[in-house]
Structures are given as structure tokens and as C-alpha cells.
C-alpha positions, 0 to 999 in steps of 0.5 A, a space after each residue: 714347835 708344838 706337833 714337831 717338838 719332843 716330847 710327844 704322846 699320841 692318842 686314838 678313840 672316839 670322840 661324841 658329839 651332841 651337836 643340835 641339828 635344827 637350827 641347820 634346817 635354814 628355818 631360822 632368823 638369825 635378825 631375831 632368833 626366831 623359829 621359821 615354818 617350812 613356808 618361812 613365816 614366824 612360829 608364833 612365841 606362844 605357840 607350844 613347841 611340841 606343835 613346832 616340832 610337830 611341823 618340822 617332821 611333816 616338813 620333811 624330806 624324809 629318809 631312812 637309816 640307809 641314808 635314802 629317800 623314803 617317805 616313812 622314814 625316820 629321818 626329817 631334813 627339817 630336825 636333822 639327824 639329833 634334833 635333840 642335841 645337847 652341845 655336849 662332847 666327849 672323848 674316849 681315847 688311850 695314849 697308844 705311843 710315845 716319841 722321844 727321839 723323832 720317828 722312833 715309836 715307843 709303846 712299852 712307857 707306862 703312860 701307853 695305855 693311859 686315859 686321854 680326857 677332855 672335860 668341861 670347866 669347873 661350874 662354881 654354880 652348881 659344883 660340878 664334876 664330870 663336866 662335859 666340853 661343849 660343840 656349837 655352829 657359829 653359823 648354822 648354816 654352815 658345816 665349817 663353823 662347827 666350834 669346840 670349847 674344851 674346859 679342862 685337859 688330862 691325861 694319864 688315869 687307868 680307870 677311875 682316877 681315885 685308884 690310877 691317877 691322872 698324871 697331868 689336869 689342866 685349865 684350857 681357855 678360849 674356843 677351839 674353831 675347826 681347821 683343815 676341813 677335808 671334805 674328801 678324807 674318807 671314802 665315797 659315801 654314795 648317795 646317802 643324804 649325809 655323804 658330804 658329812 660322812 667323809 669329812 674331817 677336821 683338825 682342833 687344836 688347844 693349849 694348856 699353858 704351864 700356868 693352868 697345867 697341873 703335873 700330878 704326882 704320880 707322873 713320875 711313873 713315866 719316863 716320857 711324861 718326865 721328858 715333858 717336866 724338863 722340856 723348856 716349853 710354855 705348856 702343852 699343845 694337844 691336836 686331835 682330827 674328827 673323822 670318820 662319822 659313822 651314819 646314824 642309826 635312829 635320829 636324836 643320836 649323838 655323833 660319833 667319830 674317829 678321833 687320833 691327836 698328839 700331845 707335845 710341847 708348846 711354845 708362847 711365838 706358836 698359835 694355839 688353836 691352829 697346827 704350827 709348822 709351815 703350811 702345805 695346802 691343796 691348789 684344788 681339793 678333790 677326792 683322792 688327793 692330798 690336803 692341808 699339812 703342816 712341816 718342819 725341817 731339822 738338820 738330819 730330818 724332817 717331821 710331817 704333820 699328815 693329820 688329814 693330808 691322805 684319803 683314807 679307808 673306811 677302817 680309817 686308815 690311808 690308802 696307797 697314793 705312792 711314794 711322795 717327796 718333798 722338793 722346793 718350789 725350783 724342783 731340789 729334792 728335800 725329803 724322800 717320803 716312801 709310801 711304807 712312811 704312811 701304810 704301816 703300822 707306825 703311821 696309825 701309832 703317831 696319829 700322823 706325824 711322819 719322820 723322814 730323814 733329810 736330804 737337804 736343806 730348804 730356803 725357798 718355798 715347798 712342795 709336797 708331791 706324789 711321784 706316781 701321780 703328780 698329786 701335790 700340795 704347795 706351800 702358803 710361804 706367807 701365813 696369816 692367821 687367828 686363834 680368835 676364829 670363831 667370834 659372837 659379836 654383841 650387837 651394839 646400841 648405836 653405830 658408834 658403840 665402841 663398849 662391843 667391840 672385839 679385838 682381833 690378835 693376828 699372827 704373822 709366819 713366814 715359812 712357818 717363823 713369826 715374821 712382820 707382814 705388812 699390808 694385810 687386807 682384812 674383808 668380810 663376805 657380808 658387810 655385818 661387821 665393821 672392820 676398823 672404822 668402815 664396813 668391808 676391809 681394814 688394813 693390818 700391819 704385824 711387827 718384827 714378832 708376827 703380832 698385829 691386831 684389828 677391831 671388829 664391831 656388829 652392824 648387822 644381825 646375822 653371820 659372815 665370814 671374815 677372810 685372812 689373805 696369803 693363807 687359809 685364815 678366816 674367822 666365823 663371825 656371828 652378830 647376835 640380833 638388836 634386841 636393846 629395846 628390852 633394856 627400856 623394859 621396866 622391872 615391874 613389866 617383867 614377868 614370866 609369859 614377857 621372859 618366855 616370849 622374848 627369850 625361852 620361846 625360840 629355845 623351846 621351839 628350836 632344840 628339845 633337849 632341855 625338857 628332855 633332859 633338864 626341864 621345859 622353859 615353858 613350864 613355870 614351876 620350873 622357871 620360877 623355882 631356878 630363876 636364879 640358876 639360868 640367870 647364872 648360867 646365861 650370865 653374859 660374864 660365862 659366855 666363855 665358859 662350857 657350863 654357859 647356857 644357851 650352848 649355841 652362845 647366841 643369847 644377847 646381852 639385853 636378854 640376859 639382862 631381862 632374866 636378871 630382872 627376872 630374878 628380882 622380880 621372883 626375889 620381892 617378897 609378898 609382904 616384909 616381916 618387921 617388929 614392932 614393939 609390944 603396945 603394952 610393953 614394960 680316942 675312937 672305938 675300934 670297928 671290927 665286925 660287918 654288921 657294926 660298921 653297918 650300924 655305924 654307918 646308918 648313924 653317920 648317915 643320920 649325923 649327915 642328914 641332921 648336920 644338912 638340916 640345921 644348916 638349912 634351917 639356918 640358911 633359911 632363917 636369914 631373909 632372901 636378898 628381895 626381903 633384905 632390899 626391902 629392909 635397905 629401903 626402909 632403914 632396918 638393914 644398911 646396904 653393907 649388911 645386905 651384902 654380908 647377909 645375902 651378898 648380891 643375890 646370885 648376880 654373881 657367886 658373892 650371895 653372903 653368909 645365906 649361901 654360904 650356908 646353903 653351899 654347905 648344907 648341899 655338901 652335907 647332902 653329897 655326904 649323905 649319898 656318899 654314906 649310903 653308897 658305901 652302904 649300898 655297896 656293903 649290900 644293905 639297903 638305902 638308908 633313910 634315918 628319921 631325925 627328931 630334934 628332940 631326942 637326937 642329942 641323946 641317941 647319936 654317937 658323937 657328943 654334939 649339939 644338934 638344933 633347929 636354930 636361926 643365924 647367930 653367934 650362938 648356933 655359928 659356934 655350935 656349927 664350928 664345934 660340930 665341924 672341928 677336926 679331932 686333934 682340935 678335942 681336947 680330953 679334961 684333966 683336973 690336977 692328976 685326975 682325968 674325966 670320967 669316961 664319956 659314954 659317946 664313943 666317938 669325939 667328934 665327927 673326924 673320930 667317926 669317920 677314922 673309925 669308919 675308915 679304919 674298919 673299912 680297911 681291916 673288915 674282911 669280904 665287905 664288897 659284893 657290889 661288881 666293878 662299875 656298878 658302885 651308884 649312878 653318875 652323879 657330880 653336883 656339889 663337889 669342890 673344884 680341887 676334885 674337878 682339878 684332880 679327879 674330874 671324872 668322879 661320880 660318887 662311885 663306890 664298888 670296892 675298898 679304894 673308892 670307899 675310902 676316897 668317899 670317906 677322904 671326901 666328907 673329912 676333907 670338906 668338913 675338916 679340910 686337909 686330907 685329900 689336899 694338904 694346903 688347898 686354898 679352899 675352906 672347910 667347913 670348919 673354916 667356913 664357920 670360923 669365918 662366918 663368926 668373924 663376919 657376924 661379930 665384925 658386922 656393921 651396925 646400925 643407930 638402931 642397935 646390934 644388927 640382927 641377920 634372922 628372923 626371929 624363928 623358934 628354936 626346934 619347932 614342932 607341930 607336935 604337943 607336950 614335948 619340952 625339948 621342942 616348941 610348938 608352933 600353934 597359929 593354925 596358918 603356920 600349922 598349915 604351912 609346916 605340915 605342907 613342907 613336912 609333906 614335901 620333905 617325905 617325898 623328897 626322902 621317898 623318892 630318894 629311897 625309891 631310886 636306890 632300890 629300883 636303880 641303885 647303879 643307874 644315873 642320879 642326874 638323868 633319873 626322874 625319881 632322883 630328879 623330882 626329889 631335887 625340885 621337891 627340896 627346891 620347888 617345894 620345901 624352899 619356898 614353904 621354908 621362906 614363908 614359914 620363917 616370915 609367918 607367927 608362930 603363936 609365941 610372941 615375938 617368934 616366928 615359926 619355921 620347918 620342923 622336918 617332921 615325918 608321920 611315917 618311915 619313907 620307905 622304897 616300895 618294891 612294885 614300880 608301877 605301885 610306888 608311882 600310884 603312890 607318889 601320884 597320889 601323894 602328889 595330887 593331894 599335896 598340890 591340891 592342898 597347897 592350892 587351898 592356902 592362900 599364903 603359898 605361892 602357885 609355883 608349889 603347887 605347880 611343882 607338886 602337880 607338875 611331878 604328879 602329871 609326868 609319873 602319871 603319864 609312865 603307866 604300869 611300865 615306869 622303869 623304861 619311862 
């Protein structure tokens, strides 16, 4: 029974949470999510949030780092102690025991020692690994509704999980609400203004069912770990305590507390977010007394779940409460518990989990006594409880909206077995909710299996909790507010001071870690720019998903709808481009030196920088899904080839062949960084290669066609030669004669690679870089099958075994088949094989043969006389390309300017890394947009970006210089994108927006 069953693995470390303290300030209405002042009117939506938060701190009481009162101090009540809070939480934790025979404590198994993980879920969105589990109150006002939701589980990495790796990952689903709150478990706290928090705890408990649990190969290094491969259990139960905050030093920090857990077997009759076991709960709670515990009796011995049961030191360790016993409710003894069970060293090795030896059996109900001081707990004989403890209930259009409703799964123990109840009498403390058919309480009868259920439905705004009789089980409930009427709102109304006002005022006043660590909701530039990304991340379908935005969950269904409407309002083009007919018509070379694989690895960093390119080229060659609508309205497309083009338009991951190319192009660029961090780490410097579609066939070492060219089957079929693995490169033979040699060394990109790796592992001495320091954290645009395996990895590269890996990372998303042999996900290679199936099996028309792009120029260029390229001459188009060309150095200067100024520093909170993310997205996708819609001088062409430089981007070494530099080119970039009618504000609110904040880090940029 999860915690009691064999086998089990015990884990300490710490635990952070980034858990947003403003709403706890009791300024808040949860009718409207609306921002209170200290005097309880609203903060005006308009208002900037720096003015909000601004009255917060006055709002105070104040106190300082000791906990005490003081005015000038730098704590305020009013924004809590990490009014920047994320919702983010990690763990650091090792297994430090194992058991496989009940008390007897092993820590020579080669799991101990080993990595304990609890991440978040895999965003699809965005690709991401390293992602982070979430923490947010279901009821703000409340310490007892704080609520975890961990994505994804593992354990057994030793450091990096490319070079030890994990021996079990898996999905986990569902919220994990808090359970047991201790209020006494550590020591007095005084008078600090945090007390109450600091001596606290709290039990979670999640489940990884066998269906999400992946073992990995090498759990078989572990004796135990192969025990849990033979249990007869339905997965994994992982329960952890937090306890122990240590008091914050300076605000806007996160959390930190004292984590110890268990993982054991699980069985499908056992909850998964509540302790198993029959329950023993406190007639009072007090300082120094017992608390909630959890036991189970066997034949020979009886097991304890003492988590949180004794009060503890400040080291985090029970003091002495003497020995205890457990007896029935008639006084016979059952199991003697002698205070050396829980004072020893064993006791901090099993996290808790104390056996004892039996003394006898038990058929009536439990007590837990302490000899010496009459302390006992009591057992709950009947035991009512829920998974589905923290519930956000959707408000519902009218009182008889059934669409909203949540279903409640009860389940029933008796003495700690599944039994039927009848009876049970549900109530809520406020009457928010609907429970069943009528406000207040609702009856509940379980079966034979201890399963019964109950419905819930939203009347009022605001929170409640929902109590459970015979036990300790209750559910936070939170009713988000009527906001329907939004629904009534046209599309047209929809603009961005509607969507600030509505939705992202209240989560600019009340948190500031969005402009601090993403980008401000109020800036418009941004909004606009990722206007699809946040409707992806509040999509209503993600709400139990750790990547969902807001991480306080409590964004309302019409809401999310109106920044769908949103969307598409930034997705309607200007103008629609059409044609018309004319009116007048009638075996790879060996690496063997350092400073050859250096060259070749600046060539396979041009290889992946122009493989990105003519990818995006393509991509942007395909209309946006708002031109394709157009196009469905007007009859030039049918709704079916909008789909296969655009999917539908990022309402859900389906976003057709043009995101599929984007998709891909995004990898090629994480192939780019991989490639120059293994040069990096070689001690050369970032290399940034200057791609001329004009020559680039001739100076490349593979045999390939590369071409700025617009979707067809034609550039499809280039892509797939490009992407196709080496054993697909056939050499030529004419009878016994065999092709002359081919002056490229390389065959393909898979050769190149081969190469590469091969010199990686023969070349001496090649790693100067130390341990940890192999480039920033970064974790975009990487593949789920990572995430499933590897969900720690960043990119890193420090030595030969990451160096490898990263190589195994390009080939396998390129060619597939390396790191995971018979993945289910498409290569790059597959990937185009599949998009030139859906292109010649597309619908088509009355009108003729669909055409998926417009009608771009092939290599375009602003230059004159070059015949392998086509100059673009109508002056606005010009225009046009020289700003995107201009955007494009920056994005690269940028790039190369965080390698040398912070080569191991992290990408994804870097601004320089950070800007030359929104210069692609802000500047040169939009500019790409309008280029391939805009004539390009040449009849029946359009134009399209060349991705041309005038100069080599190259680092520059003063810092304060290189932020000069950027400003200028920034200002006169925005400016200039000012001066042309054709481009949309949002540019040049972009490049001002960048110009604005390096402005602002002065002559010190690098503690910016």
C-alpha cells in the first residue's frame, strides 16, 4: 500500500518555490479579479502597474530581514515576501536509502546517491525541456490551499542525464493539493511576521501509473530498482513533506524548504494524491504534540507513516516525545514504538517510515500514544476523501449550465480498506457552489469498491471550501468570475487597450514576473508579436498542464476566448495579394587535427544557418492563415487547403505544412547553437558565417542545393535530398566503371556529421572549458522524446560525452534513428517525405492546380549583375528587404555578443539573447510577411527576404560600447521603420522597445 509497500526509495534535499505572494494581501476581488488599493477601491485597468505597485510598498507594515516591525524596512505586508513569484517549483534531492525488507535500511544499492526530479510537462508549443512544475493558492487568502502540479517524474540520473542516465521518467497527471498541514511541526518562530509560515509543513502525494512510467535501460544497474520491475503494482507513489521554510533574506526571493519523500509501489484501489494507510489525526493540534500519520499492520510488523507526525528541531530532525505505543481504542497493546525508532539516524534515512515489530493483532480502531506524555492520535476508523482536492470551477452562463460542471470522484476506506459508505453528507462553507442539484449539501453513497461521486457547479465568484465528513477530507474550491458578457463582444471590437483592459491589467498589477522575466502585458510590441503564443498558453484545453498561463489558473473561459479573437484579429492582413491576368496577354574524409575540425565545424555551422533559412524562406512564402481565410472567402483556396496550408491557425498545435516548416527551421537554429557550443567549448569563438545564396553551392562541403525558394514540390524535393540519411546516397556505376571522384568530401549532411563525431572521439586534449560551464541554460525547440529521456538537458556542452550527445541530437532530428530507435516522432527527413505527400495529394480546385505560395523570386537579392540571384527593383520592396536585412544583423550581432560577453551564462534569461529572439519574431517575421505579399519589379513575382549583410556581426569587446552600438542601430532602425507606410507600428515598436531598455543599463550593461 503505496508508502508500506516494498519496494521503497527514500529522498531528501530541498525544495524552491516561486510561489507569487500579492494576491495573499486580501486586496483582491475574486468577483472580478480586480487589483484593490489599501483603502479597498479598484486600481484603475489603465493605470501602469509600476503606480500599483508602487502603493503597495507604501501600503506596508513594513519589516525587516529579522521578521520584525520597521518601518524602513524592506519587506511590505502588502507584496508579501516574493511579490515576483513565478509559480515555479523545483527540487534538489538525492535518494539517501533504499528497503526491501520492511525497517531493514540499505544504502550500498547503486540508486543511493542518485538524482530525484520532479519536472514540469512537456510544452509542445514551445518544445521545451527543463521545464519547471508549478505552485498556486486556490484560495489566496488561505496557506491551506497552496497546490503543486508536477508534469513529469524521474529518478536515477548522477549529474547530467546524457552521461548517468535516469533509470525511471514518467507523465504525472492532475493537481497534487496540499495534505497533513502541521502548523506546529518546527520550532517557535517568535515574533517574526512569518512564524505561522516558518514552522509549518505539508504532505503531497502524486502517482505515476505504469502507463506513463518509462523504465530506462540502465535501471538495471540497481538491485532495488529491479525489485520495483517485479512488484505487481500499477505504478509509482511518490510522497514528499515541505517543511522547514528558511526565512527569507531580501523580498522577491524564492522559498526554500526541507524536503524528505518515499517512492514505492502503488496500487489502482489506493488515492493518488492522499497518504494511504488508515488514518491517525490529532483530537487538538498544539505545539509539541503529535499529528496526522498514516499506519498499516502485517502479521510480524507494523509500518508508520510518520512524515510530519513528531515536532521536529530547527536541523529538521524530532525531538524527543518518548517512547509511544500503539494500542486499540479498548487499551491492547499493538506495537511497542521506543523513542530510539524515531531519534536515530535510520529514522532521517526512511524520511519517516518507521517499522516495528507486532505485538498483536488489531480489529478495532487505533490509537497512537506517547507513554510519557499521554500525547495521542486517534484513529479516523471511517475515511472520506478526494484526489480532486483543489478544484477552479468555470462559472457558468446561466443556473442551469450543466457544460461546467465538475464531477467529484469520492473514495471510501474503512480501517484503511476501500469499503461502501453510505450516507455521506457533502457541505460547503460558503454557498458559491452547487452541490448536486441545490446549494449547500448533497448526499453521497459509495459501493462495495469505496468509489462514489458528486457534482459541483459555480454560482457565485469567489472560493469555499467543500468538507468531507468522517475524516480530514475537504476540497479548495475556487469559482472564477461571470465574465460571459465578453462572449457578446464582436471580432472586429477586439483590440489590444479591449484585451489589456479585460484580461492582462489585473496580471500586470498583481504579479511583476512577467516584465521581469518574459515581457510586460502592457507592452504592445510584444502582445502583438506573441499573440498566438498566449492564446496557446491560456488555451482553457491547458489548464491542467504546467506550461498553462496564468500559473494562478484563474483566467476565465470568456477571457480566453476574447485573446482567441485576438489572434485573429492580428492574423487579417492589411491587404490580400491576388493575380490577375495580364490585360494584354497572349564515404566521408577522416578528421585528424584540431584546427580541421574546427574548420569543419564553422562549415557545418554555415550548413545549419542556411538549411534555417531556406526553411523559413519557405515557411514564409506560404500566406498566414488570416490571408488563406481571405482566400477561403473569396474562392481562391477551399476551406480544405487552408487547412492543409495553415492548419488552424495556432488554436490548437494543427498549424499545417507552414508551421510544420517553421517547426523545423526553429531545430535548425538549436543545430546552430549546438554546433557553436561545441565550438565554444573547443576555446574558439562564436561563429557567425555569412550565407550568399549566390555562391553558397560552390563553397559548402556537401553536394547539396541550397535556394531561397517558395513551397512547391520542387524545393520539398530539395529539402528531403538535403535531409536524407547517408545509407539512402548511393554511389554511381556505369557497367565496371565508377564515378569519378566528387570533389565535396562529404555526401551528405549524416556523413558530415560522422565525421565530425568521429574526430570528436579520436582528437586529443580537445576540451579546455570546466565541468558545468558548456553554454547557458537553454531548452527551446527540443523533442519530447528528450524531455521523455533527458528532461534536464540545456544544450550543454563541457566534454566528449555532451559533444557527442549534441551531435546525436542534430542527426537524430534531422535523419531520426539515433538517440531513439523506432521513435514515433518524424524526422526531417520524414517530415518532408510527408509534406510532399500532402502537397501532390492536395484538393484542388475548378480553377486549376492549388498553389500553396506566393509567387516569390528564387534567391532574391538587393544587389545588381549577380546571375545566380534575382534583383528585386520596385523601390518599396527595396525598402522593405534592407529593413529586414538590418533586423537580421542584429538578431546574428546580438547572438554573437552573448557568447562573448556570457558564454556559460543562461540564454533563456539573457536580454541580449532574449532581443535577438524578438528581433526574428518581432522584426524580421512580420517584415518577411509583407515582403513575400509586395512586387518585386519582375512581372508575376513577388519579392522576398534575401538575408543579406553589408557587414560581418561581430562581438564587440567593451560591453558598455556594444550597447552604444546596438542603441543606435536600434533607434535608427525604428525610426526608419517609421518612415515606411507599408510596415506595421508593432516593428518599429519592437526595435524601439530594445532601443529603450539597453539604453537604460548605462556604462554597467553586464549587472543589467
Amino acid at each position: 500500500m503505496s508508502v508500506f509497500d516494498l519496494p521503497r526509495l527514500h529522498f531528501r534535499g530541498t525544495a524552491v518555490s516561486h510561489l507569487p505572494t500579492g494576491p495573499r494581501n486580501g486586496l483582491l476581488d475574486l468577483a472580478t479579479n480586480t487589483a484593490l488599493t489599501a483603502d479597498g477601491t479598484p486600481f484603475p485597468a489603465e493605470r501602469p502597474a509600476g503606480e500599483y505597485h508602487d502603493h503597495l510598498d507604501r501600503s506596508g507594515p513594513r519589516y525587516d530581514a529579522t521578521g520584525r516591525p520597521n518601518t524602513d524596512g524592506p519587506f511590505s505586508a502588502a507584496k508579501g515576501t516574493n511579490f515576483a513569484g513565478s509559480g515555479h517549483f523545483s527540487i534538489d534531492a538525492r535518494i539517501v536509502a533504499a528497503e526491501v525488507r520492511a525497517g531493514e535500511i540499505d544504502t550500498s544499492d547503486p540508486v543511493i546517491g542518485r538524482a530525484v526530479d520532479m519536472w514540469g510537462h512537456y510544452n509542445p508549443y514551445l518544445a521545451t525541456t527543463a521545464n519547471r512544475a508549478r505552485v498556486f493558492d486556490v484560495d489566496p487568502s488561505s496557506d491551506r490551499t497552496t497546490t503543486l502540479v508536477v508534469g513529469q517524474f524521474g529518478f536515477g540520473r548522477d549529474g547530467r542525464s546524457h552521461d548517468v542516465g535516469y533509470l525511471a521518467t514518467g507523465t504525472v497527471r492532475g493537481f497534487q493539493p496540499p495534505r497533513w498541514h502541521n502548523d506546529f511541526h518546527g520550532p517557535d518562530a517568535g515574533d517574526h511576521w512569518l512564524a505561522k509560515e516558518l514552522r509549518r509543513s505539508v504532505v503531497h502525494q502524486f502517482v505515476v501509473t505504469e502507463d506513463d512510467l518509462t523504465w530506462l535501460d540502465d535501471a538495471a544497474v540497481s538491485p532495488v530498482v529491479q525489485r520495483f520491475l517485479e512488484a505487481e503494482a500499477a505504478g509509482l507513489a511518490v510522497q514528499f513533506a515541505l517543511s522547514h521554510l528558511s526565512a527569507p533574506a531580501a523580498p522577491d526571493q524564492p522559498g526554500r524548504w526541507l524536503l524528505r519523500g518515499t517512492i514505492a509501489p502503488w496500487h489502482e484501489h489506493e488515492l493518488r494524491t492522499y497518504p494511504a494507510g488508515r488514518l491517525l489525526l490529532p483530537e487538538a493540534e498544539e505545539a509539541g504534540a503529535l499529528h496526522s500519520a498514516s499506519v498499516e499492520l502485517a502479521d510480524d510488523h507494523v509500518t508508520l507513516n510518520l512524515i510530519t507526525a513528531l515536532p521536529t528541531s530547527s536541523a529538521g530532525s524530532p525531538v524527543d516525545v518518548g517512547d509511544l505505543e500503539l494500542r486499540t481504542v479498548s487499551g491492547r497493546l499493538v506495537a511497542r514504538v521506543p523513542r530510539q525508532a524515531y531519534l536515530g539516524p535510520d529514522y532521517d534515512l526512511a524520511c519517516g517510515v518507521v517499522t516495528v515489530a507486532a505485538e498483536s493483532a488489531a480489529d478495532e480502531g487505533l490509537l497512537l500514544v506517547a507513554v510519557d506524555s499521554r500525547m495521542s492520535l486517534r484513529e479516523q476508523e471511517v475515511n472520506i476523501q478526494t484526489d480532486d482536492a483543489s478544484l477552479v470551477l468555470e462559472h457558468p452562463r446561466t443556473p442551469d449550465d450543466a457544460d461546467h460542471d465538475a464531477e467529484v470522484l469520492v473514495r471510501s476506506y474503512v480501517r484503511g480498506r476501500p469499503r461502501a459508505v453510505h450516507g455521506i453528507t457533502v457541505r460547503s462553507d460558503v454557498d458559491i457552489v452547487r452541490l448536486g442539484a441545490e446549494p449547500g449539501s448533497s448526499f453521497v453513497d459509495t459501493d462495495d469498491t469505496g468509489l462514489g461521486r458528486f457534482t459541483l457547479r459555480g454560482a457565485k465568484p469567489g472560493t469555499t471550501t467543500v468538507r468531507l465528513p468522517m475524516g480530514a477530507g475537504c476540497l479548495a474550491v475556487r469559482v472564477l468570475p461571470d465574465d460571459w458578457r465578453l462572449d457578446a463582444i464582436d471580432d472586429d471590437e477586439v483590440n489590444f487597450e479591449l484585451v489589456h483592459r479585460e484580461v492582462f491589467a489585473f496580471y500586470e498589477h498583481m504579479f511583476s514576473f512577467m516584465k521581469e522575466e518574459v515581457f510586460s502585458l502592457a507592452d504592445r510590441c510584444k502582445v502583438e508579436t506573441y499573440a498566438k503564443l498566449i492564446w496557446q498558453m491560456c488555451d482553457p484545453r491547458n489548464k491542467a498542464m504546467t506550461y498553462y498561463m496564468p500559473p494562478t489558473r484563474d483566467l476565465s473561459e470568456p477571457k480566453a476566448r476574447l485573446l482567441l479573437k485576438y489572434l485573429r484579429a492580428q492574423q487579417k492582413p492589411d491587404a490580400v495579394l491576388l493575380t490577375v491576368p495580364t490585360a494584354d496577354r497572349s564515404g566521408h574524409t577522416r578528421i585528424t587535427t584540431r584546427d580541421e575540425l574546427v574548420r569543419v565545424l564553422r562549415e557545418a555551422a554555415a550548413v545549419e544557418l542556411a538549411v534555417m533559412l531556406q526553411y523559413l524562406y519557405a515557411a514564409y512564402s506560404v500566406p498566414t492563415h488570416g490571408a488563406g481565410l481571405e482566400y477561403v472567402r473569396r474562392d481562391v483556396w477551399t476551406p480544405e487547403q487552408l487547412q492543409l496550408a495553415c492548419g488552424d491557425g495556432g488554436e490548437t498545435l494543427d498549424e499545417g505544412i507552414r508551421s510544420m516548416l517553421l517547426t523545423i527551421a526553429r531545430e535548425e537554429m538549436i543545430h546552430f547553437l549546438l554546433v557553436n557550443n561545441i565550438l565554444i567549448a573547443l576555446g574558439e569563438p562564436f561563429h557567425v558565417p555569412c550565407i550568399d545564396f549566390g555562391t553558397i553551392n560552390h563553397e559548402l562541403p556537401v553536394p547539396l542545393d541550397f535556394s531561397l525558394e517558395r513551397l512547391g514540390l520542387g524545393s520539398v524535393e530539395r529539402f528531403t535530398l538535403i535531409e536524407q540519411p547517408e545509407n539512402l546516397v548511393d554511389d554511381l556505376r556505369r557497367g565496371d566503371t565508377v564515378s569519378p571522384d566528387d570533389p565535396h568530401p562529404y555526401g551528405s549532411l549524416s556523413e558530415l556529421y560522422a565525421a565530425i563525431r568521429d574526430g570528436l572521439r579520436h582528437i586529443p586534449d580537445l576540451f579546455g572549458v570546466e565541468k558545468g560551464r558548456g553554454g547557458g541554460e537553454h531548452h527551446l525547440f527540443l523533442r519530447e522524446s528528450i524531455n521523455q529521456h533527458h528532461p534536464d538537458y540545456q544544450l550543454e556542452v563541457d566534454d566528449l560525452p555532451s559533444a557527442l550527445f549534441a551531435i546525436d541530437v542534430i542527426t537524430e532530428q534531422g535523419e531520426g534513428g539515433v538517440l531513439e530507435p523506432g521513435a514515433d516522432e518524424e524526422s526531417h527527413y520524414t517530415s518532408f517525405l510527408r509534406i510532399g505527400e500532402l502537397l501532390r495529394d492536395a484538393p484542388t480546385s475548378g480553377a486549376g492546380p492549388w498553389r500553396p505560395a506566393y509567387p516569390v523570386m528564387r534567391n532574391p537579392t538587393l544587389r545588381h549583375g549577380d546571375p545566380a540571384r534575382e534583383t528585386v527593383t520596385d523601390p518599396d520592396a527595396r525598402t522593405v528587404m534592407e529593413l529586414f536585412n538590418r533586423a537580421y544583423f542584429l538578431t546574428l550581432q546580438l547572438m554573437a555578443q552573448h557568447f562573448a560577453e556570457r558564454p556559460d551564462g543562461s540564454l533563456r534569461r539573457s536580454d541580449l539573447m532574449n532581443a535577438a529572439i524578438d528581433m526574428m519574431t518581432g522584426l524580421m517575421r512580420p517584415l518577411a510577411e509583407l515582403l513575400v505579399t509586395m512586387p518585386s519589379g519582375r512581372r508575376g513575382r513577388t519579392a522576398g527576404p534575401s538575408f543579406e549583410l553589408t557587414e560581418q556581426p561581430a562581438p564587440v569587446s567593451r560591453p558598455d560600447v556594444a550597447r552604444r552600438a546596438l542603441v543606435r542601430r536600434l533607434d535608427e532602425l525604428a525610426a526608419d521603420c517609421g518612415k515606411c507606410a507599408l510596415v506595421p507600428a508593432k516593428v518599429g515598436e519592437m526595435s524601439a522597445f530594445w532601443a529603450d531598455h539597453f539604453r537604460s543599463q548605462g556604462a554597467n550593461p553586464c549587472s543589467a
